[in-house]
N, C-alpha and C positions, 0 to 999 in steps of 0.2 A: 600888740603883736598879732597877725594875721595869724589866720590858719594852715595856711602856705607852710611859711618859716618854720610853726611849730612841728608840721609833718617831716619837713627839711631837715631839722635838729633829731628826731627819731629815726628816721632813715639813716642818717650817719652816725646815731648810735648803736644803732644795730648793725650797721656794715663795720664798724671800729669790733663790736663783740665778734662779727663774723671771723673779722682778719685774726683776732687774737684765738679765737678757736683752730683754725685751718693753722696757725704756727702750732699751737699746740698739737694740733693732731699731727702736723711734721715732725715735729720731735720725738715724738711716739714712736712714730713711722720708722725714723732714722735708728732710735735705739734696739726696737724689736730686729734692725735689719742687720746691725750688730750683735745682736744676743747670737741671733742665728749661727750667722758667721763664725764668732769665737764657738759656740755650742758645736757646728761643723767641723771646728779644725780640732777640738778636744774628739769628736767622734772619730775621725782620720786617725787621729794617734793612738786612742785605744783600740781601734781595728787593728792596726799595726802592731801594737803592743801585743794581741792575742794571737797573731798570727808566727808570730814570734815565739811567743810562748808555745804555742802547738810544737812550733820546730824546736824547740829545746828539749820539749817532753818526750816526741819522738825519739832526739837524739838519745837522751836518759834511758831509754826506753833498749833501745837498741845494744846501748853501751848494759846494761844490767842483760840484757840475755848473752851477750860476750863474755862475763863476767860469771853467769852463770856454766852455762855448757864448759869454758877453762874450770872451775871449779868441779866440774862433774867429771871431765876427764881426769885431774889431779887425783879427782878420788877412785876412779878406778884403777887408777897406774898406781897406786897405794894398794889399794886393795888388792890386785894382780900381783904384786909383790910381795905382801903380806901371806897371803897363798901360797907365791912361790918359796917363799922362802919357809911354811912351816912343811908344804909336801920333800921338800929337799931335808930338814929336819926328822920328818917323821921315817926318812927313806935311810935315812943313816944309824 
């Protein structure tokens, strides 16, 4: 066997490793380009989700000082009456 041939035979062993390298590193390629992706649309949705949550908390927020101020009038129209009614008591 010549010297030729034999360089010939190594050459397209190493171009045969090349090719299976370069798939492999597409594949790679392809999955990182997916993780991404799905990692992207999970970040999208808990952006969402928080932004949501803000407006809930707000809302919460808003609804308990309603909640309170009625509660504080309650208690002064109690109290105002409570008053009135013992100065009307003490006045008889």
């Amino acid at each position: 066997m010549s010297t030729h041939v034999v360089v010939v035979y190594d050459v397209k062993a190493q171009l045969k490793d090349s090719q299976h390298d370069v798939e492999a590193m597409t594949i790679a390629r392809d999955e990182a380009i997916n993780t991404a992706k799905e990692l992207d649309k999970k970040f999208k949705t808990s952006e969402a989700d928080h932004l949501q949550l803000q407006s809930d908390l707000a809302s919460s927020e808003r609804a308990r000082k309603a909640a309170q101020s009625e509660r504080d009038e309650l208690l002064e129209e109690l109290n105002s009456g409570s008053s009135a009614r013992l100065m009307l008591y003490l006045m008889s």
